[in-house]
C-alpha positions in Angstrom: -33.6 79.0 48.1 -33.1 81.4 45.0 -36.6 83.5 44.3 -36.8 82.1 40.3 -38.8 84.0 38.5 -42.2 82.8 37.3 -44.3 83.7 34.3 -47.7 84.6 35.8 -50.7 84.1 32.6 -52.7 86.9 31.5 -56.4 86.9 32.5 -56.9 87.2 28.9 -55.3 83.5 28.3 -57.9 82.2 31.0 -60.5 83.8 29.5 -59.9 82.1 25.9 -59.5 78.9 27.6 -63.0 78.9 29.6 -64.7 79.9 26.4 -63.3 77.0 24.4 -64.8 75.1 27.4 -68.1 76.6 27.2 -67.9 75.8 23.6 -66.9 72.3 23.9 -69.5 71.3 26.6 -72.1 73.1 24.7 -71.4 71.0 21.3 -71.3 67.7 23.6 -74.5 68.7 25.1 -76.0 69.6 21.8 -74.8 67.0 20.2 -75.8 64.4 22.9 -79.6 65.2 22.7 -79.8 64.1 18.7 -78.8 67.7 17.3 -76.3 66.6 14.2 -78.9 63.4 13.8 -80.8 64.0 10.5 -84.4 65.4 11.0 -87.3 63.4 10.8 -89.9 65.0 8.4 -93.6 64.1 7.9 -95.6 64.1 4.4 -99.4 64.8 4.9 -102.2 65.4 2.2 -105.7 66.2 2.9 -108.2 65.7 0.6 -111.2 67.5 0.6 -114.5 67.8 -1.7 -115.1 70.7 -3.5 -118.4 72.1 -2.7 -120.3 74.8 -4.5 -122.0 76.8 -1.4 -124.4 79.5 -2.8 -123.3 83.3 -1.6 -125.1 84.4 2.1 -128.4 86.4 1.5 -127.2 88.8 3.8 -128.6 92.3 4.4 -126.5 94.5 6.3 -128.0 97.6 8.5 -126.1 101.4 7.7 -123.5 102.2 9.5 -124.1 105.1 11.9 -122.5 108.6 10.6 -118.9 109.3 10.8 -118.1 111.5 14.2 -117.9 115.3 13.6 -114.7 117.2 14.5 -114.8 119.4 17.4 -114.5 123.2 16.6 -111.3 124.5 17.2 -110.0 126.6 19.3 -109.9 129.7 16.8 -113.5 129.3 16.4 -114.1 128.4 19.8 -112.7 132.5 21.0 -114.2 134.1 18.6 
């Protein structure tokens, strides 16, 4: 038998082909579990009374002095 030659594919052409694969599956998958179906949305109101509450008679203690800076180290060798 004659040795025809044969045109081998590129990696590249495999490569396109398994990511329009992936991409298929992926869209029948999303598709299956209700993504295109139209959201369901949900309308709630709350009503509530408006109450006048008088301000807290609250007396708060001081609060303790700020913390001093150590002296530096200039100070420190003199």
């Amino acid at each position: 038998m004659a040795d025809t030659p044969r045109r081998k594919s590129s990696p590249l052409a495999g490569l396109l082909a398994l990511i329009v694969l992936v991409a298929i599956v992926g869209l029948g998958v999303f598709a299956y579990s209700g993504g295109f179906a139209p959201q369901r949305t949900a309308d709630l109101e709350i009503n509530v009374p408006n109450i006048d509450l008088p301000e807290p008679d609250i007396e708060l203690p001081e609060p303790p002095p700020a913390p001093q800076m150590p002296p530096s180290a200039e100070v420190a060798s003199n």
